[in-house]
N, C-alpha and C positions, 0 to 999 in steps of 0.2 A: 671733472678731474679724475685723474686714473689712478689705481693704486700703485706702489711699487712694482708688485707684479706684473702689473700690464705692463709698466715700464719695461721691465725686463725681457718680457715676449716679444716687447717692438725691437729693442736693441736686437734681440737674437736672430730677428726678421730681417734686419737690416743688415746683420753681420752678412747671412747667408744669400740676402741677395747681393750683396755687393762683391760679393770672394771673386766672382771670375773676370769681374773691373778690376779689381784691385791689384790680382796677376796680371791684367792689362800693361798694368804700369809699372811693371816691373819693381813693386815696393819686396825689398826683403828684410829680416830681422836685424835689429841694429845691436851697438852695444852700450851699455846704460855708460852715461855721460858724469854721474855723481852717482854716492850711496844715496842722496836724496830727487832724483831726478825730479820729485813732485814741485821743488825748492827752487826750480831752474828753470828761465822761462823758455818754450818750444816755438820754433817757427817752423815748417814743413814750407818746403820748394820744392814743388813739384814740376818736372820739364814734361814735354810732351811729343808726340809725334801728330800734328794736324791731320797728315796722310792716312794713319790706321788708328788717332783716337779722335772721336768726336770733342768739343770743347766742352760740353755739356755731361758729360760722361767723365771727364777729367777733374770738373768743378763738383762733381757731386765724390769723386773717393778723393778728394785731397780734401773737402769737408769733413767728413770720414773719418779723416787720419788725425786732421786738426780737431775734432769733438764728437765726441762720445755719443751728444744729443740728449742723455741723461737728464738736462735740463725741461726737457720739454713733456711736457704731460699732454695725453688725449683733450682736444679740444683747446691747447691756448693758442692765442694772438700774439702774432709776430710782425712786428714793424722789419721790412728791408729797407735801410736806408743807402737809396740808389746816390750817384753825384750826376746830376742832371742839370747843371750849371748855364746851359745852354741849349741850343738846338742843333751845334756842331755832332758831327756823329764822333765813337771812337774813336781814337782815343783820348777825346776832350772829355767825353764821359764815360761812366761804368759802363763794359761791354754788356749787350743783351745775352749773350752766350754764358755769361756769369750769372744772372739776375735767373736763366729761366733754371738753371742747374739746381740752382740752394733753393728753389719754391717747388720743384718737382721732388728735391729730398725733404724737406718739409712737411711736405704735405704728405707723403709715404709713410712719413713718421708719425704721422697724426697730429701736426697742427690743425688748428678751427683757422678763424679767420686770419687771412697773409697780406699785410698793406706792404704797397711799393709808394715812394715817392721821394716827396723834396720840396725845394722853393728853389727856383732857377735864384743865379745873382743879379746884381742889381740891376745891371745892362738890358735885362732881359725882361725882370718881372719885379713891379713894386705893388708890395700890400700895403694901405694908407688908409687911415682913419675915415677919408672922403672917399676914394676912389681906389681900385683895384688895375695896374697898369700889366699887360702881359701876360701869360700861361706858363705856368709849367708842364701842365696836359699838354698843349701845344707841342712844346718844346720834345717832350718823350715820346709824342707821335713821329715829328722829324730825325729824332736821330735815333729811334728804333727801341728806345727801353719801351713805350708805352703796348706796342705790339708783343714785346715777350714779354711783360708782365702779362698783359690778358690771355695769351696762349696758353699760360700756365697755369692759370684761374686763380690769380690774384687780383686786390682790392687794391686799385688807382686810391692814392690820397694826396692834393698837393696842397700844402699846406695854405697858401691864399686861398684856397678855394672855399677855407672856412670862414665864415661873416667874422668881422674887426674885431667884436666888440668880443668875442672868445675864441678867437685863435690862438692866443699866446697867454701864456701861463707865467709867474715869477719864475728864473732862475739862478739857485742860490750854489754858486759853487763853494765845497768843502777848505774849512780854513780860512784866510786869510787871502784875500785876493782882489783883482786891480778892476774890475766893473760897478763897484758902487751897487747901484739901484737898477744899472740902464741892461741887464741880460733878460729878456723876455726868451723863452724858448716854446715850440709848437706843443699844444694843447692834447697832442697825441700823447705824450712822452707819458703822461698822469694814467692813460687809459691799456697800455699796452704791454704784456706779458715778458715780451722778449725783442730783444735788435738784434739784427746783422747788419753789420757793416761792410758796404762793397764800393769801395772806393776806385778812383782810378792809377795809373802810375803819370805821373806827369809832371814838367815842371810848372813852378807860378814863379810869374816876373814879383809879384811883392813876398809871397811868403818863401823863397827856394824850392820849393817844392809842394806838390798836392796830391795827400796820403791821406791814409784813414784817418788821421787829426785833425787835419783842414778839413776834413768831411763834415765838421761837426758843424761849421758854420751854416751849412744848410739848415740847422733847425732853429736859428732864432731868427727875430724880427726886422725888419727893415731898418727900426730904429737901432736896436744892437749892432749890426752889421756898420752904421754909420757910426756909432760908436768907437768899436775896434779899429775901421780905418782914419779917422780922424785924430784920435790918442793913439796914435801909434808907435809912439814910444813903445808902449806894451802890449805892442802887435804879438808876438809872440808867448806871452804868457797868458794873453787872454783864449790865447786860442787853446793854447794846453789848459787851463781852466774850466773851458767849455765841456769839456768830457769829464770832470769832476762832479758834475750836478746831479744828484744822487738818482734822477729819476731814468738818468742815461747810464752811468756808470754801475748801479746795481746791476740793470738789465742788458748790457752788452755782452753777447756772448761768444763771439765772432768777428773778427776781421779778414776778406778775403779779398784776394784782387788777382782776376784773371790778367796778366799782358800778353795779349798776341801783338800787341802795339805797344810802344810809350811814345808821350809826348813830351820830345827833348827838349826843345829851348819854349822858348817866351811862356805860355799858358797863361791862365788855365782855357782859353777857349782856342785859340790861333798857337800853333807853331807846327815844328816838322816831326812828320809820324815815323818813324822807325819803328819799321817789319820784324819782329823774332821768327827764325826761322822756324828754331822751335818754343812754342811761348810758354811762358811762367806762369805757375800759380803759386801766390804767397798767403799761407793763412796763417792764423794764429789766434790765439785766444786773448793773449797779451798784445794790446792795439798799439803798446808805443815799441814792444821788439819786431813786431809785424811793421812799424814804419820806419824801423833801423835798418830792416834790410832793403824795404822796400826802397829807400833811398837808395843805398849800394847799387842796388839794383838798376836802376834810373839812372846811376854817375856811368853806372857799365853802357847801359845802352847810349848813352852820351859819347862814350869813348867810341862805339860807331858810326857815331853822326858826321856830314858832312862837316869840311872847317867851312865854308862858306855859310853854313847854317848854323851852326856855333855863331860865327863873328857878329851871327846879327841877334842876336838874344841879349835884351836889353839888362836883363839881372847880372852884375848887381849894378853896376853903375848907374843906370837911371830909374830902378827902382823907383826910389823916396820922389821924385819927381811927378812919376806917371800915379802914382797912389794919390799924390797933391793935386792931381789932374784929374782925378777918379771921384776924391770927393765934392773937391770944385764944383766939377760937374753935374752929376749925381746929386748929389744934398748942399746945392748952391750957397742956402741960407745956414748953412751948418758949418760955414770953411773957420769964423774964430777959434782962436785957441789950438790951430792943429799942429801936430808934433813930427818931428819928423821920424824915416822909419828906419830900423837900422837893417841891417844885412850885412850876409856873411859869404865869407870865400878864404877857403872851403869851405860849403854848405856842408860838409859830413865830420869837422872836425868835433872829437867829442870833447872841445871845450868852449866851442861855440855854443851862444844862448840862444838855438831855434828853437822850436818851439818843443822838437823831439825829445831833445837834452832835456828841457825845461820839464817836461811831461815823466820824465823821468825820475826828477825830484817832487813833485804834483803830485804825481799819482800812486809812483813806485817807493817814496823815501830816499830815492837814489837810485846809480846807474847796479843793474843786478851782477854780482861777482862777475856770472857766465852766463851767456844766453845760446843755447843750442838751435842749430841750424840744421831741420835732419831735412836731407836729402831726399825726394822720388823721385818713381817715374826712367826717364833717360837719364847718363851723368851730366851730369852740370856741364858747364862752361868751361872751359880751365882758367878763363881768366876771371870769370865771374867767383869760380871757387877762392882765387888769389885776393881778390879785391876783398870780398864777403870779411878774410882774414891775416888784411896788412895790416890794419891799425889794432896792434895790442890794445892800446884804451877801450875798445871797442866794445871789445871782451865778446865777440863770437867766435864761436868752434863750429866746427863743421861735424855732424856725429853720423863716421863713415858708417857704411854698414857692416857686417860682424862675417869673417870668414870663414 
């Protein structure tokens, strides 16, 4: 463990390596958004130019801007939790471009050991009292996370790969909340210093959308996961709950999500990839205003998708259907009692109960007065800037930069 001081040497190290990135991106002085800006949650968009910045180079100063790193002492352990849901490439899962950025800043900083992983979904990979069905190693071979974790010299961890009988740990979300007994979550969670979260942008035919929230299902068990989809009444609040269980929530310190792609209709493994000319990075410290925007974000790229590919995006009308089909399927002997699931249109209305809204009151007490939106990098969109800030309810500002 390091003293404050070293702390301090490292931050200073980092400042001055990163100064002539950081005028890469054209970041300048902004102007403070409240007398309390500490009071007010931050999300940093940062756009980019592929042509003259590397992705890799972009992920690591829009880290940067989004934290301090102050948390991090010589020698801790840091779980990255990739969405490796599959063995589809980008944009079905976290870009490798994002994964090797935040373990090569990491590790500069002086983390010890850096795990990457997951638990693919259930289509893919089942961990079972008897038998072990699928990889997720696999799965990050084929669509490229597992090569830039090791390039980077981090620690592959997926979570079947630990024996039954102690892979999964109790999970007790904070308060009042709708899982009973059945939230088991991965045995890491007890062992590890810090999380980053790097989700992907995409949509999901059952949840609207899949963001750093829905990220969280990756860490519990096959039974849980059957769980959530089965009661799915409270699909939604289960999954904002998930990030409440103190041994995640103490320790997340980061949410980030490179889009050089989103995946606009169906998800989370299958639908149509839409290109950013120039891609986004969204970080934040705060994981549910980091998937406030990142939504917007995803409605934007939607608004460039084909109408022929729109038309066939089965959310929301056959949602609750395909879910009924999923655990049918999936956990045969499991279909009594299932509940149907509800879904929303507009997925982004802040009075709708998805899970974002819901994680708002979960996590935050409520939706925050204001939440700031600072800008890097290139300017924005101008439509994405509009969007970011139609719905008053919303309550984001855009905090231009200072003249």
């Amino acid at each position: 463990m390091s003293t404050p001081s070293s702390n301090l040497s490292r931050r200073s190290f980092l400042g001055i390596s990163f100064t002539g990135l950081l005028a890469l991106l054209n970041r300048q002085p902004l102007t403070a958004a409240t007398d309390n800006p500490a009071a007010v949650p931050t999300v940093h968009l940062h756009t980019y130019d592929p042509a003259t910045t590397t992705a890799t180079d972009a992920v690591r100063a829009a880290m940067l801007a989004a934290a301090d790193l102050s948390w991090l002492r010589q020698g801790d352990s840091v779980f990255v939790k990739v969405a490796s849901n599959s063995n589809y490439k980008p944009p079905s899962v976290t870009s490798p471009a994002a994964l090797e950025g935040v373990i090569t800043l990491l590790k500069e900083a002086g983390a010890g050991t850096i795990y990457v992983g997951d638990m693919s979904g259930a289509q893919f990979v089942r961990h079972l009292p008897t038998e072990t069905i699928g990889s997720t190693r696999d799965n990050m071979r084929t669509n490229g996370l597992l090569a830039a974790a090791e390039a980077a010299g981090a620690t592959i961890h997926c979570f079947e790969e630990v024996p039954y009988e102690r892979a999964y740990i109790p999970g007790v979300p904070s308060g009042e909340h709708h899982w009973g007994d059945d939230l088991r979550v991965a045995e890491i969670l007890d062992r590890v210093d810090h999380i980053i979260n790097l989700p992907r942008l995409g949509k999901h035919v059952l949840a609207g959308a899949s963001l750093g929230l829905k990220n969280a299902v990756g860490w519990i068990s096959d039974h849980s996961r059957m769980v959530l989809h089965r009661d799915a009444a409270t699909f939604h609040e289960k999954i904002a709950e998930i990030n409440t269980i103190p041994q995640l929530a103490d320790k997340l310190r980061l949410t980030l999500t490179l889009a050089d792609q989103a995946l606009t209709t169906y998800g989370p493994d299958a639908g149509y990839h839409y290109s950013l000319r120039q891609p986004l990075i969204i970080a934040s410290e705060d994981i549910v205003s980091h998937d406030q925007v990142a939504l917007l974000a995803l409605l934007w790229a939607r608004q460039q998708t084909p109408k022929d590919a729109l038309a066939q995006d089965p959310y929301p009308a056959q949602s609750n259907s395909l879910n009924w089909w999923f655990v049918r399927v999936t956990w045969d002997n499991e279909i009594a009692g299932y509940q149907d699931l509800p879904t929303f249109d507009p997925v982004a209305a802040a009075d709708a109960l998805t899970h974002i809204n819901l994680a708002y009151d979960i996590l935050r007490g409520g939706r925050p007065e204001q939440i700031d939106v600072i800008p890097g990098g290139l300017p924005l969109d101008e439509r994405l800037a509009s969007l970011l800030t139609a719905d008053p309810a919303l309550r984001l500002g855009l905090r231009q930069p200072a003249l």
